[in-house]
N, C-alpha and C positions, 0 to 999 in steps of 0.2 A: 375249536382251536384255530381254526384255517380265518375266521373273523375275528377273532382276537390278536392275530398277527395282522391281519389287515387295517386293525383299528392302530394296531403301534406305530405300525409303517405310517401312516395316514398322520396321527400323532407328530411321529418323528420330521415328518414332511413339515408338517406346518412351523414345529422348532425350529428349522434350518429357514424359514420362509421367513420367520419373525427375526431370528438372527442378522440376516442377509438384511432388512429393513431398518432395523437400528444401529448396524452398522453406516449404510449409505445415508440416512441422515444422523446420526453422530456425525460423520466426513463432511458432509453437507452445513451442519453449524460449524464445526471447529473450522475449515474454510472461511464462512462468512465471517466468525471474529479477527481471523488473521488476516483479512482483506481490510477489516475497519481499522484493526491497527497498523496494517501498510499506509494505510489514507494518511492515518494521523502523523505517523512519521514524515511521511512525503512532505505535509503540508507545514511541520514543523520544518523541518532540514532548509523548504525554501524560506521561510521567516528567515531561518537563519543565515541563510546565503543572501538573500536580500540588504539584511545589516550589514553583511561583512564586506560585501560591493558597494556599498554606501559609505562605511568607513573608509574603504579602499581610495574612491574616487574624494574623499576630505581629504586624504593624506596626498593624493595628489594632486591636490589644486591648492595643498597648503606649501606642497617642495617648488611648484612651480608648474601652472600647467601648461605653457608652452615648451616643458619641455618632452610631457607625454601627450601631445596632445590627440594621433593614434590608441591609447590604451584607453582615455578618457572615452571618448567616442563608444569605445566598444564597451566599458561598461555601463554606459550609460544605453547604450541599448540592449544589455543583456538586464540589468534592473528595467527597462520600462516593458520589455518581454514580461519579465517574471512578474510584473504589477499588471499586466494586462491577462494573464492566467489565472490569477487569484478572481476576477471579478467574472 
């Protein structure tokens, strides 16, 4: 009887040994996919901040751009930042 509780115990050991494993790698993938799709959003949102600074600085060299010519500057180096991260 005293080995037949030993073999459960023993048993039950390895249960919790295999649980405790596929738990940390389940965490381990589901992490790795939600980091691929943090990537792709990043790298999408800057596409899109990229256009919308580019439209920005059309709209202001179409109203006049001596008269932002401060704001121009600084988008124009916040776009050649964000083009020079992408490569």
């Amino acid at each position: 009887m005293l080995k037949n509780l030993c073999n459960l115990l023993e048993d039950r050991e390895q249960i919790f040994k295999n649980k405790r494993t596929f738990r940390v790698g389940y965490i381990e993938e589901t992490s790795e996919i939600l980091n691929e799709f943090l990537k792709e959003n990043m790298i999408a949102m800057k596409k899109a901040l990229t256009v919308i600074l580019k439209d920005i600085d059309t709209v202001f060299h179409t109203i006049g751009a001596g008269l932002y010519p401060k704001s121009i500057a600084s988008l124009k180096l916040i776009i050649s930042m964000i083009k020079q991260k992408k490569t």
